[in-house]
C-alpha positions as CSV (number, residue, x, y, z in Angstrom):
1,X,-24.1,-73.0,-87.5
2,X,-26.7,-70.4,-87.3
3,X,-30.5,-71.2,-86.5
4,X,-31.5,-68.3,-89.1
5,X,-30.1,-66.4,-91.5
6,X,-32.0,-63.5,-92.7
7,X,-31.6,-62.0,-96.7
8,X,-32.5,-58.3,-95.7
9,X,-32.3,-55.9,-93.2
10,X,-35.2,-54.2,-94.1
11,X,-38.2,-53.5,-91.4
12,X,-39.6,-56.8,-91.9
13,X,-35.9,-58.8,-91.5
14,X,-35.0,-56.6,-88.7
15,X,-38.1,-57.8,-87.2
16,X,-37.8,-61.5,-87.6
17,X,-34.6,-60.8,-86.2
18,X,-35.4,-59.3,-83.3
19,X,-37.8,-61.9,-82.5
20,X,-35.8,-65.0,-83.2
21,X,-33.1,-63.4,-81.4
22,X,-35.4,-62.4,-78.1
23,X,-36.2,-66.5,-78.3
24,X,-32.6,-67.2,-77.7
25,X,-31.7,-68.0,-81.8
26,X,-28.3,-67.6,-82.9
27,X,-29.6,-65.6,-86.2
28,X,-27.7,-63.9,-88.2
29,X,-29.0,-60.9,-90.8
30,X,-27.2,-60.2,-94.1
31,X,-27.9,-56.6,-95.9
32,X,-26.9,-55.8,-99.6
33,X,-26.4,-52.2,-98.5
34,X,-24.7,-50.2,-95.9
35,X,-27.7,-48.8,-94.1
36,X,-30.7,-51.3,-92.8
37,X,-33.8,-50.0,-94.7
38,X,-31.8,-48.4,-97.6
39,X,-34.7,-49.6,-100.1
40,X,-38.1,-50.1,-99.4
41,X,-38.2,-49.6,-95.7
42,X,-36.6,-45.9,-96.1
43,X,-39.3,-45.2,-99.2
44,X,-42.8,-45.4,-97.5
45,X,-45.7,-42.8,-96.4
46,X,-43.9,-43.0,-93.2
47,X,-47.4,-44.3,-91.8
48,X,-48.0,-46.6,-88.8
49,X,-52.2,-47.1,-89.7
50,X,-54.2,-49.6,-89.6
51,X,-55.1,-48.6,-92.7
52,X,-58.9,-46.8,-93.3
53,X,-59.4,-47.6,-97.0
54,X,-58.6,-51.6,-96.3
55,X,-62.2,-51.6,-95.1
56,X,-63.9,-50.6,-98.5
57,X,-62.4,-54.2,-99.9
58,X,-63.2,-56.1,-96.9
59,X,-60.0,-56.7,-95.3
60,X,-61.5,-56.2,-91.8
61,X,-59.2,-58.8,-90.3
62,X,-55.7,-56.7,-91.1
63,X,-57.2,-54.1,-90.4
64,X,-57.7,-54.7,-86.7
65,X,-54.3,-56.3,-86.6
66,X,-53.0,-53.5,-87.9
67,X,-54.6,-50.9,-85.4
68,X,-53.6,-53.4,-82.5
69,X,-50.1,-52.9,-83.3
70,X,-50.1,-49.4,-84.5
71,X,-51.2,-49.4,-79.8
72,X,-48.1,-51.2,-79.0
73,X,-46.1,-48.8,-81.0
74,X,-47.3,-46.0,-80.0
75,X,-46.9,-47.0,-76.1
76,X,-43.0,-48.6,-76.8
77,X,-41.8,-46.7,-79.4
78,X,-40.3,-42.7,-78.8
79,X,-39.9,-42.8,-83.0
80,X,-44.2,-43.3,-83.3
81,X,-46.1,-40.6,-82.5
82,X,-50.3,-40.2,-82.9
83,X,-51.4,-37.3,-84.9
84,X,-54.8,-36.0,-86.1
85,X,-55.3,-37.3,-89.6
86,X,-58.6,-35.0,-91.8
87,X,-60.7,-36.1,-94.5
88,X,-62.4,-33.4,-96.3
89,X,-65.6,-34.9,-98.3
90,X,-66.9,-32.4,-101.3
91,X,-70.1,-32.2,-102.8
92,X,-68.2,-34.4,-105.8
93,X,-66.7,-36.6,-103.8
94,X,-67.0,-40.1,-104.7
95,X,-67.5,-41.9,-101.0
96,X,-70.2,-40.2,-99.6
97,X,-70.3,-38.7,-96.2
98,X,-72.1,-42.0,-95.1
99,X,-69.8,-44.4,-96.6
100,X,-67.0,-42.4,-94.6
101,X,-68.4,-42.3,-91.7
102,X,-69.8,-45.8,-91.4
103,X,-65.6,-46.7,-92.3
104,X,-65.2,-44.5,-89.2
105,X,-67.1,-45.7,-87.0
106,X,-65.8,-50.0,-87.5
107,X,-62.1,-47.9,-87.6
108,X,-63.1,-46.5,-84.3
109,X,-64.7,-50.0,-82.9
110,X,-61.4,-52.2,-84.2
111,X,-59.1,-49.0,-82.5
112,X,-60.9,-48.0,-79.4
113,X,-60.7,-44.2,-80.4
114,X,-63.3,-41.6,-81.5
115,X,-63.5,-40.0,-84.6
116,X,-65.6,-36.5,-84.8
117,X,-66.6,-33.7,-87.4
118,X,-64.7,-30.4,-87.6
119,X,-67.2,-27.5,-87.0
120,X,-67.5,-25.0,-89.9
121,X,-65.9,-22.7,-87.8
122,X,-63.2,-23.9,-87.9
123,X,-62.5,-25.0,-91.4
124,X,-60.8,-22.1,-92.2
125,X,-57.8,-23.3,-89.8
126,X,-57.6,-26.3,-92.0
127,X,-54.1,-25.3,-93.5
128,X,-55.8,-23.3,-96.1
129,X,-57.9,-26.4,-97.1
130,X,-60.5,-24.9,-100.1
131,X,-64.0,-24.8,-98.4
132,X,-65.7,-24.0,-102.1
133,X,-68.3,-27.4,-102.1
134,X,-67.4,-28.4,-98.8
135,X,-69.6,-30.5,-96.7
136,X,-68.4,-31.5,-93.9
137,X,-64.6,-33.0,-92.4
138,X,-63.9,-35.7,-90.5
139,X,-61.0,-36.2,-87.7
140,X,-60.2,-39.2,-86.7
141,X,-56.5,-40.4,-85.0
142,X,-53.5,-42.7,-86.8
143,X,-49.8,-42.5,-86.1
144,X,-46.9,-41.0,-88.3
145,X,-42.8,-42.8,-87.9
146,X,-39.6,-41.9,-89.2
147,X,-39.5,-45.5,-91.3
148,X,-36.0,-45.7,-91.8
149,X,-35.0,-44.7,-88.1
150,X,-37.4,-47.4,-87.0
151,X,-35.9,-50.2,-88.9
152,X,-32.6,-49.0,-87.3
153,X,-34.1,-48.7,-84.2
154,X,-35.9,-52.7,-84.4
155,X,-32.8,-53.9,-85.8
156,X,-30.5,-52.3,-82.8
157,X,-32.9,-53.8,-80.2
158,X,-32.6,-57.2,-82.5
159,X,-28.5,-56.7,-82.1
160,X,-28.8,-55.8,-78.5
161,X,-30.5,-59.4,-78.0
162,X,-27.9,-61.5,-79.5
163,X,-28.7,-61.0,-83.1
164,X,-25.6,-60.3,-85.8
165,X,-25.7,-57.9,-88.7
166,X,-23.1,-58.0,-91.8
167,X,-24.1,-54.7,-93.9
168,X,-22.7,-54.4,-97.1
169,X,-23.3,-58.2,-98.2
170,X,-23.9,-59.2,-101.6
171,X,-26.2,-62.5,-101.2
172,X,-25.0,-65.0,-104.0
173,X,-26.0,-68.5,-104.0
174,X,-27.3,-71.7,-100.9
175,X,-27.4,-74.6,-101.2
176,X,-30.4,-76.7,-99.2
177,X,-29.5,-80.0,-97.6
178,X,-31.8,-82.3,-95.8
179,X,-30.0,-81.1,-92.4
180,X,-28.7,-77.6,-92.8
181,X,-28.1,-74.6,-95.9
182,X,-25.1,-73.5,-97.0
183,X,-25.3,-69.9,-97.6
184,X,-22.4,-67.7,-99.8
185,X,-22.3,-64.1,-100.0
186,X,-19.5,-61.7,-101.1
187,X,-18.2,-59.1,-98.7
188,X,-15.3,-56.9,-98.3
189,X,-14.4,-58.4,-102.1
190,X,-14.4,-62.2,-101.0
191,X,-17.1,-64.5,-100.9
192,X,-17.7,-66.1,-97.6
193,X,-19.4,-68.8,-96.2
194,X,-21.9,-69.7,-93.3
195,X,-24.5,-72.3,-92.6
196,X,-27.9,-72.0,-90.9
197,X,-30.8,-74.2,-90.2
198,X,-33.0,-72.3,-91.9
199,X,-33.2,-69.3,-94.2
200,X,-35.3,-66.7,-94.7
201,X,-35.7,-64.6,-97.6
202,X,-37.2,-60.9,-96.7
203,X,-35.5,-59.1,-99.4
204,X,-38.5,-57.0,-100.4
205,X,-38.3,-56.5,-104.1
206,X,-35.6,-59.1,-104.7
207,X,-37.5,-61.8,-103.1
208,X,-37.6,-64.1,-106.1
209,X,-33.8,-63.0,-107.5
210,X,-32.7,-64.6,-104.5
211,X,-34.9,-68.1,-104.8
212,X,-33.2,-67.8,-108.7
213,X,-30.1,-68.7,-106.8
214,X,-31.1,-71.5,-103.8
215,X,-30.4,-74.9,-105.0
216,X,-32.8,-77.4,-105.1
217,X,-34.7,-73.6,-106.5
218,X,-37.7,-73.5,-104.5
219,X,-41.4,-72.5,-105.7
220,X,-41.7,-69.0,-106.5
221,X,-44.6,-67.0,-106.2
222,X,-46.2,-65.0,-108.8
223,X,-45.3,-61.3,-108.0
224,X,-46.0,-57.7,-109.2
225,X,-44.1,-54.7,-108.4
226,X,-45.9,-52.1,-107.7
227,X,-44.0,-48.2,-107.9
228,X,-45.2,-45.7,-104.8
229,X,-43.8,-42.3,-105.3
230,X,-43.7,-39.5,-102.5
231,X,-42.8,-35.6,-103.2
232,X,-41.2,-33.4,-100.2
233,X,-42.7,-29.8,-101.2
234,X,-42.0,-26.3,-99.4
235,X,-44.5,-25.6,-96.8
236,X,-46.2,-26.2,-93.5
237,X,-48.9,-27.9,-92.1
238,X,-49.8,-26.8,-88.3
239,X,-53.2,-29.5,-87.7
240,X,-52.2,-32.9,-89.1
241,X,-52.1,-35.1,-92.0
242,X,-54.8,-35.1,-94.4
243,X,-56.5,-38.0,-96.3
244,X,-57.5,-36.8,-99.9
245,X,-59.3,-38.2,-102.7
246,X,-57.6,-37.9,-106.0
247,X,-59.9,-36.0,-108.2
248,X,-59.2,-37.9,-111.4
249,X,-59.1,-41.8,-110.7
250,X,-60.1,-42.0,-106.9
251,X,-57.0,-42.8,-104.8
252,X,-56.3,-42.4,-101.8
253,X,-53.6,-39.6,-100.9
254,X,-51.7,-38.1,-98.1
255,X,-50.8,-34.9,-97.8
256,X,-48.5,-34.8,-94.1
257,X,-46.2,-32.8,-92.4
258,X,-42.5,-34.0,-92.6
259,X,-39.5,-32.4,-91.5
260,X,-40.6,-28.9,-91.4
261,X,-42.3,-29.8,-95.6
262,X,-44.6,-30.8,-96.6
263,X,-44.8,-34.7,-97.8
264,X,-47.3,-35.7,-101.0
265,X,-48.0,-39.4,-101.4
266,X,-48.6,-41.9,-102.8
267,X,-49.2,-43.3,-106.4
268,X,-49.7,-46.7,-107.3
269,X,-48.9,-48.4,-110.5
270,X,-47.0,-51.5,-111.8
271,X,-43.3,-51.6,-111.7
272,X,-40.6,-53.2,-114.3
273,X,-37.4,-50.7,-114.3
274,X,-34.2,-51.6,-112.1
275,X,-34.7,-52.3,-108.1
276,X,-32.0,-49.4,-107.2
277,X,-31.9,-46.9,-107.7
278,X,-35.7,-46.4,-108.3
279,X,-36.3,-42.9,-110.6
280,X,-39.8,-41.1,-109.6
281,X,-41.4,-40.3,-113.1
282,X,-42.7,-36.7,-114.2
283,X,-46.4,-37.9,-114.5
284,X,-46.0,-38.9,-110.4
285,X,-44.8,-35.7,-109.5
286,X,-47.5,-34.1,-111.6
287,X,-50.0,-36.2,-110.2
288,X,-48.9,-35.7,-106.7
289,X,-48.6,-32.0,-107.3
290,X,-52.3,-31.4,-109.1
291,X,-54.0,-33.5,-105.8
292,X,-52.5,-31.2,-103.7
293,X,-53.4,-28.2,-106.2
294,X,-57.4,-29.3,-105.8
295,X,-57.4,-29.3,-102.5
296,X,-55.5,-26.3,-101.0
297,X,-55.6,-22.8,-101.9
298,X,-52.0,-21.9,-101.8
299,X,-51.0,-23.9,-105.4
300,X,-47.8,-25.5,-105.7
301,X,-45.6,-25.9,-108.8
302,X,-42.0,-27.8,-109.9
303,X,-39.9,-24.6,-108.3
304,X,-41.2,-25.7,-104.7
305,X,-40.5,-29.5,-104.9
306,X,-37.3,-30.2,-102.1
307,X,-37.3,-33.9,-103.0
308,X,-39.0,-37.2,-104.9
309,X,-38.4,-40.9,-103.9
310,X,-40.1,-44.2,-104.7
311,X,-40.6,-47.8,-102.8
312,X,-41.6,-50.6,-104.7
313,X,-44.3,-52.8,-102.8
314,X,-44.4,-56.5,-103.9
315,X,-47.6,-57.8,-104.7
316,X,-49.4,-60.8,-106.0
317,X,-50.2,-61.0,-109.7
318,X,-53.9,-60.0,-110.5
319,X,-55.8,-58.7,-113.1
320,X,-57.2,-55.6,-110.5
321,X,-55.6,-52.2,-110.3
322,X,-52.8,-52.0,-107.5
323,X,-55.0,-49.5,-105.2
324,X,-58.0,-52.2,-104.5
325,X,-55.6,-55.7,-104.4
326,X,-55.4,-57.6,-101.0
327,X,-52.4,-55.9,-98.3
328,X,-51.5,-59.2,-96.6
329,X,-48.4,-60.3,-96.4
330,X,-47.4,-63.7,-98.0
331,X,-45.3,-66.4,-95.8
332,X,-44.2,-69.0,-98.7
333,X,-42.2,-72.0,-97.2
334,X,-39.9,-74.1,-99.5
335,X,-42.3,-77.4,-99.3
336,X,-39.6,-79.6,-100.1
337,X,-37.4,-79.6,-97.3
338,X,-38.8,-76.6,-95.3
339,X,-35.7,-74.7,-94.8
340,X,-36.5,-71.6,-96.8
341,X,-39.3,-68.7,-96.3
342,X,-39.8,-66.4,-98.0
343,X,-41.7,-63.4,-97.3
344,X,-43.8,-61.6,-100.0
345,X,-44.8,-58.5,-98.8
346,X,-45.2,-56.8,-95.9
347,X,-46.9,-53.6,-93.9
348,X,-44.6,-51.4,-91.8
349,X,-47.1,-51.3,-89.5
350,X,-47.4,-54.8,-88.9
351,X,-43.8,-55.8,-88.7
352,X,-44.0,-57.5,-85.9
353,X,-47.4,-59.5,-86.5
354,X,-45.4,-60.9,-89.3
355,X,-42.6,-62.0,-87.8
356,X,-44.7,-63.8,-84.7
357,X,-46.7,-65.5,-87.9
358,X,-43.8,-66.8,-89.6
359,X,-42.5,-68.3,-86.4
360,X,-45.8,-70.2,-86.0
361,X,-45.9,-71.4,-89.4
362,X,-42.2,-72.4,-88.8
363,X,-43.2,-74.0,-85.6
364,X,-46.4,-75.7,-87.7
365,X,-43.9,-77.2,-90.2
366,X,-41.5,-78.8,-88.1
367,X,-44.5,-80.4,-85.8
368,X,-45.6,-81.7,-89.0
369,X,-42.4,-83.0,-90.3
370,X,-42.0,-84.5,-86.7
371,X,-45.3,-86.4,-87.0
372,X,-44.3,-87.7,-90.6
373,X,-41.1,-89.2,-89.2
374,X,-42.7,-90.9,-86.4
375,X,-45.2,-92.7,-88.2
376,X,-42.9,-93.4,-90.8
């Protein structure tokens, strides 16, 4: 009998693991593939940001959550490192010098660090950044990760704490009593069986295929899918990452240095296709490939692109476009019984927020179900 059992070993499973399992949990984490953070966790901007843009829709609150644990990171983590980020702002540029900089400045009161402008002068270091129209360029500081090696690395310190990990399982059906779930999987070619106290469903874009398959089938949350492709081009950048405004519809992208390349990304649009593997359509690359192209002087065409991958980001279902929804991740308990969460969502950079406010919700429930027995 296990206290948890956790559908996913992506960042944000590896992080409820690790935190259950720090608490003295027996918890046990079951991945589809045989890597943690295969899918989604592998497939981001590689980012750990409290995330500037956030402010322009008001989401002051996860943004200063979000720089608070982009700190601890950085201090506890050899795989986070911080690195000069640049935003260029053109005499067509939509936010105006002012908007950017008042965005700066509440970035710089939530994180405790200065932003500042580049000097003219210097502009011509800027990686071959086009100065034609330029105004001015501001510098300000986030943090860049390997994503994939920090899921591994959160889900070794969750195993180092007592926490198990079964790779390569196939989640296929649980069944919720009033006391306990009875979770089946398939693995090695045989299904297998294990019961927990409670189950939690991180499975990123699979999140509702798994409640398909929980018995009594719990309330599911509306959900869109939302495609974010990345390109790996030839090149080098020698002073940071650089946060651009796509010419045509507004977006925000990132043009960063990654693995001795250069890494372009990312789009956002709505998602239907298979969950794995996930294709990167022409039009991204294209996209991708004409930002960079109206920003820097040295163009780039198909014959330089090294590589091309895509996450898919769960989201709520809303008439806006994916680039101005809300970034907060859902915690959806199974209200009738309380034995299953699921998690909708989720920021790399706040993995471990997360997993501290499920365990308080989980903690909420169970005072509350408490209560209800006593007076009853």
């Amino acid at each position: 009998m296990y206290d948890f059992i956790i559908i996913g070993a992506g960042i944000q499973g590896a992080a409820c693991a690790q935190l259950a399992a720090e608490h003295g949990y027996r918890v046990l984490i079951l991945e589809q593939f045989d890597t943690p953070g295969t899918a989604t966790s592998s497939k981001s901007s590689k980012l750990i940001h409290g995330g500037l843009r956030y402010l322009e829709s008001g989401q002051f609150k996860l943004v200063h959550e979000c720089l608070r644990e982009r700190e601890f990171l950085i201090a506890h983590t050899p795989l986070v490192e911080r690195v000069p980020f640049y935003i260029p702002v053109y005499k067509n540029t939509r936010r105006s010098s002012l908007m950017i900089r008042l965005g700066l400045m509440i970035y710089a009161l939530f994180s405790g660090f200065r932003f500042n402008t580049v000097k003219r002068k210097q502009w011509a270091t800027l990686d071959g950044l086009k100065t034609t129209h330029l105004k001015t360029v501001f510098r300000y500081y986030d943090a860049q990760t390997d994503d994939q090696a920090l899921t591994a690395f959160v889900m070794q310190d969750a195993q180092h704490k007592g926490a198990e990990l079964i790779t390569g399982a196939e989640f296929v059906s649980a069944q919720i009593h009033d006391d306990y779930c009875d979770v089946h999987f398939n693995h090695e070619q045989t299904q297998q069986q294990l019961q927990c106290k409670q189950l939690i469903n991180a499975s990123g874009p699979w999140v509702n295929r798994v409640l398909d398959h929980i018995e009594p089938r719990p309330e599911q949350l509306a959900m869109e899918l939302v495609l974010g492709s990345h390109i790996v081009v030839q090149g080098k950048l020698e002073q940071g990452l650089y946060y651009l405004e796509s010419p045509g519809d507004g977006r925000a992208v990132f043009v960063m240095p990654w693995q001795q390349h250069i890494l372009i990304g990312t789009t956002e649009h709505t998602y239907q296709g298979p969950l794995h593997p996930v294709q990167v359509p022409d039009e991204d690359i294209d996209y991708l490939l004409s930002v960079y192209n109206h920003y820097f002087s040295h163009a780039l065409g198909r014959d330089q692109l090294i590589d091309a991958f895509a996450g898919l980001r769960v989201l709520p279902r809303d008439e806006q476009d994916p680039f101005s929804r809300a970034r907060d991740t859902i915690i959806h308990p199974n209200r009738a019984g309380a034995r299953v969460y699921t998690l909708y969502g989720g920021k790399l950079t706040a993995h471990r927020a997360t997993a501290r406010h499920l365990f308080r919700i989980m903690k909420k429930t169970r005072h509350n179900q408490a209560q209800t027995c006593t007076s009853g």
